[in-house]
C-alpha positions as CSV (number, residue, x, y, z in Angstrom):
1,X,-21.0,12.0,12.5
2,X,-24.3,14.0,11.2
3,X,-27.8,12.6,11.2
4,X,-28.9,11.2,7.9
5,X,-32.0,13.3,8.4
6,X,-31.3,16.7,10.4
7,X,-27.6,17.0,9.8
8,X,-27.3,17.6,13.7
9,X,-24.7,15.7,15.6
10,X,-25.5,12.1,15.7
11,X,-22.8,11.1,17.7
12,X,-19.2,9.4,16.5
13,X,-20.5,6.1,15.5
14,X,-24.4,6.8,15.1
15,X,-26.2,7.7,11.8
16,X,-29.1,9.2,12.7
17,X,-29.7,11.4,16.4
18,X,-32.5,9.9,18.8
19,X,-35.3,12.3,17.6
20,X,-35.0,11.1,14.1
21,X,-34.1,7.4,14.6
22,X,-37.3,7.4,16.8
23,X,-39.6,8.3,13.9
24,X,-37.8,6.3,11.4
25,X,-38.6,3.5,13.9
26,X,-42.2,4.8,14.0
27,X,-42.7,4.3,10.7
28,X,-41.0,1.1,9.9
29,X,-43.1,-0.8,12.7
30,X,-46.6,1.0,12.2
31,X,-46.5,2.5,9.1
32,X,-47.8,0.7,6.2
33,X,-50.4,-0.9,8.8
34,X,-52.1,1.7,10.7
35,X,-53.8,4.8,9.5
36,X,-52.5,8.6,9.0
37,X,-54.7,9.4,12.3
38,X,-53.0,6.3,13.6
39,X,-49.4,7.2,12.9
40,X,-50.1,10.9,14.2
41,X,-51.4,9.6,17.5
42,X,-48.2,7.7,18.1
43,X,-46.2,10.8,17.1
44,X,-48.1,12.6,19.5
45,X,-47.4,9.9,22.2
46,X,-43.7,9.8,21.6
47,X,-43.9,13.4,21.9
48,X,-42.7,14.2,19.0
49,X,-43.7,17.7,17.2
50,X,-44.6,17.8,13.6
51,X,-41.6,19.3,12.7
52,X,-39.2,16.9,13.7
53,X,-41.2,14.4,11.6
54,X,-41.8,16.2,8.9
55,X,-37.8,17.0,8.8
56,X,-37.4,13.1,8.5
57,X,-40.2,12.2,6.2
58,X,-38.9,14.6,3.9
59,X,-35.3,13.8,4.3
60,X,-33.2,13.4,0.7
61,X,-30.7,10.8,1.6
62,X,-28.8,9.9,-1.3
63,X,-30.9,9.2,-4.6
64,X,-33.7,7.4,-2.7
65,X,-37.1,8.3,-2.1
66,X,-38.1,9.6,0.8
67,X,-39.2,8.1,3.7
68,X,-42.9,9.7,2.9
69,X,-42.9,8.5,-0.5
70,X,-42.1,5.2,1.1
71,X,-45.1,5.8,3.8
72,X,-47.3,7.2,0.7
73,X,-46.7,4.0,-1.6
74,X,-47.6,1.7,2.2
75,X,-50.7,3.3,2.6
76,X,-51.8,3.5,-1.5
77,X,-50.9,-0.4,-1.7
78,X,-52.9,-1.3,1.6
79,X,-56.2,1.0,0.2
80,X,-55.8,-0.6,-3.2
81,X,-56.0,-4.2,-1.8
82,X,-58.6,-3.5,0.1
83,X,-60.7,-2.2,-2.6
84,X,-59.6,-5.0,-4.2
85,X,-57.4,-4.3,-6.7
86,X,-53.0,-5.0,-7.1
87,X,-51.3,-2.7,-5.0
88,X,-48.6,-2.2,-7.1
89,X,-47.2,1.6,-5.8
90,X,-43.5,1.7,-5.7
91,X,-41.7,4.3,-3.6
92,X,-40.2,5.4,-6.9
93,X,-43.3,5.3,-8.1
94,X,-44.6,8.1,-5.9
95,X,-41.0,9.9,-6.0
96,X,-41.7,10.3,-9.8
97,X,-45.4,11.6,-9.7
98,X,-44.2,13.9,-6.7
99,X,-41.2,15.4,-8.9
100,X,-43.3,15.8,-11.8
101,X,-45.6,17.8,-10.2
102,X,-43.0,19.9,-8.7
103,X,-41.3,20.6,-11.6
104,X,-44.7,21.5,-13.2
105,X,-44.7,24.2,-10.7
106,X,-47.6,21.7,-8.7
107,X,-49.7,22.3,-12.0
108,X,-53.0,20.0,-11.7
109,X,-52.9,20.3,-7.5
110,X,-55.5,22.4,-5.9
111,X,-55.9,23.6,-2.4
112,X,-58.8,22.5,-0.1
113,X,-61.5,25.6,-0.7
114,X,-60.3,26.4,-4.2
115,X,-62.4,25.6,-7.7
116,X,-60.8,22.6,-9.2
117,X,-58.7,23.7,-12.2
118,X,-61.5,23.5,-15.6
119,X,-60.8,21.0,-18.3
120,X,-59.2,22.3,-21.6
């Protein structure tokens, strides 16, 4: 069987190979409750390079959203409670907004160093 994630040989009964199950497993303990420098350092302790996570956290399986719009909506709800506010991100939430800009040809998204776009 393939890997959900890298399409590598998972093995005849396994979903996922060891690389990605291990950052899968990364982010369903740790993810919604630690930081981005947080997860990274445990990346970097598993020894894990960026690509192999990246590879999972942008993983299309099925008609879900990803596991980084999962990670995205963790992180939004925990900063909006603690500003206290409703944390009420969805993963499909963040899957929409992330399409929309992609389809808009990232229209609206600047890169660190450039002049925001103007106002019309």
């Amino acid at each position: 069987m393939r890997c959900l994630y890298c399409r590598q040989w998972a093995g005849l009964i396994r979903r996922t190979c060891p690389v990605c199950g291990k950052v899968v497993r990364i982010i369903e303990q740790a993810g919604g409750t630690v930081g981005l420098v947080g997860l990274v350092d445990i990346f970097i302790a598993e020894g894990l390079s960026r690509e192999q996570v990246d590879r999972v956290l942008d993983a299309q399986v099925d008609d879900l959203p990803t596991l980084r719009d999962r990670l995205t909506s963790d992180l939004t709800n925990v900063l909006m409670r603690g500003l206290g506010m409703p944390g009420r991100q969805s993963p499909e939430d963040v899957r929409r907004v992330r399409r929309s800009i992609q389809s808009n040809g990232g229209e609206g998204t600047w890169r660190a160093g450039d002049k925001p776009p103007e106002p019309s």
